[in-house]
C-alpha angles and dihedrals in degrees: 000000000000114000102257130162101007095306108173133196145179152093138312115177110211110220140167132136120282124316094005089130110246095142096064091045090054096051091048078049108060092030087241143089105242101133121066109236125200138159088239113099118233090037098132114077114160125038099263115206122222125181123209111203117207118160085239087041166033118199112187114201133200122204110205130197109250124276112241142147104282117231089183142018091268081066111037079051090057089043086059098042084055096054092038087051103052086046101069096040135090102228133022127210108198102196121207115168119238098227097061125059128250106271143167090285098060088037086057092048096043086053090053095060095045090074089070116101110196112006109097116240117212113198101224107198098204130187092047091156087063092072147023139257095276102052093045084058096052099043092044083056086056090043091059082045092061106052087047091055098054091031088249103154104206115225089208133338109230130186117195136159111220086196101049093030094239123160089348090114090056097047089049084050095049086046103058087041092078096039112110121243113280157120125274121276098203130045113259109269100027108111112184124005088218107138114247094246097058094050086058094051087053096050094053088055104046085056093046086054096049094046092042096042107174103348101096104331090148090044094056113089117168133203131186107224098185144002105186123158106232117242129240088036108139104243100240082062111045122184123196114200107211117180119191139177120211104202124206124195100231123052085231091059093062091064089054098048094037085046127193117328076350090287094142088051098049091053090046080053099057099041089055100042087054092057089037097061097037073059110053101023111243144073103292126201109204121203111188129189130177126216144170124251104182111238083330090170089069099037112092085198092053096047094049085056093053101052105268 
């Protein structure tokens, strides 16, 4: 697409530190689900790219797992991947949700970008529809505290709700606003650039950390290992056979995600196939294994290996 009438395009990273949830914005965002959302914190492991498609712009968002203070070399690498992110990017959203108060973890992260010299910083106040009037007053004062305390100055300070919709046309506005003159970077329609087997592998383990809760979520790690149509189908009913191993890091943990007779498994299996194919369009058949990768968060080896 040519640069006419003022069309502007670029990139704006969404941080924030853990469970602040800037996955569901982007998603809102973008109108699609291409990032995985959970309740779990941590959730968010790989800079997923939206695109958010507008005839005077393309806004290209990247979702960013949250900034926190590593306990192992998983997350020292995703605390690398954060600051190399907003560091290449023309806007920053920093995302701190409305229903919990400011604490150690926002202020880490808010230190952090302070550091950057010329990219502008929008504090984004989410989960709006979790309080009322009082309490978003208050936390959007502690918000412009906050920026005072660490010398952030805040481009604009901005509360949505991805779930009611509230305020997320003006911070796509506001957005766009500070994005520089230029053509699109992806074809219209086309919403992340995420390959598809590592949107599988997402959405396995976005129902494996839904089933599981808060028994092992940060020591789940999922790879597709193939996505082959099966042959002798009859074209009008396609069947992709997709086989994955979700790999834990103790040899007691395979018991809990597998469950009794594999009954957990199965269940993750079924939740999954049902968003998969809603993804990709077509019958899936999903074979699911579970391994251990011993301690697999602290091996550089093993995180290689797995895709980190």
């Amino acid at each position: 697409m040519e640069v006419d009438g003022g069309f502007r395009s670029g990139f704006a990273c969404v941080v924030g530190r853990p469970n602040t949830g800037k996955s569901t914005l982007t998603n809102t965002l973008v109108g699609a689900k291409v990032a995985i959302t959970s309740s779990r914190p941590q959730t968010t492991r790989h800079a997923v790219r939206g695109v958010v498609h507008r005839p005077d712009s393309q806004l290209v968002l990247i979702d960013t797992p949250g900034l926190h203070r590593p306990r192992t070399l998983l997350g020292q690498r995703l605390n690398d991947l954060v600051r190399a992110t907003w560091s290449e990017v023309d806007v920053v959203a920093f995302c701190t949700p409305a229903d919990e108060p400011i604490g150690r973890g926002d202020r880490f992260v808010a230190e952090s970008l302070s550091t950057l010299a010329r990219t502008p910083v929008l504090a984004v106040v989410t989960k709006t529809d979790l309080v009322g009037p009082d309490r978003l007053a208050e936390h959007l004062a502690a918000v412009g505290r906050l920026g005072a305390e660490v010398d952030l100055a805040w481009a604009d300070v901005v509360p949505v709700s991805a779930v009611s919709g509230a305020g997320v046309d003006l911070l796509h506005r506001l957005l766009v606003e500070r994005l520089p003159p230029g053509p699109a970077f992806y074809p219209d329609g086309d919403v992340t650039d995420e390959p598809e087997e590592v949107l599988v592998a997402e959405l396995i383990r976005e129902a494996a950390l839904e089933d599981l809760r808060d028994e092992l979520p940060h020591s789940l790690a999922v790879v597709v290992d193939e996505m082959v149509a099966r042959e002798d189908r009859p074209a009008d009913r396609p069947l992709l056979d997709v086989r994955a191993t979700l790999y834990v890091e103790r040899s007691s943990q395979k018991p809990i995600v597998v469950g009794r007779r594999g009954e957990r498994v199965k269940r993750v299996g079924a939740a999954a196939r049902e968003h998969i194919e809603r993804l990709l369009g077509t019958q899936v058949y999903l074979d699911l294994h579970v391994k251990v990768a011993k301690e697999w968060q602290r091996d550089p080896k093993q995180l290689r290996r797995l895709g980190f």
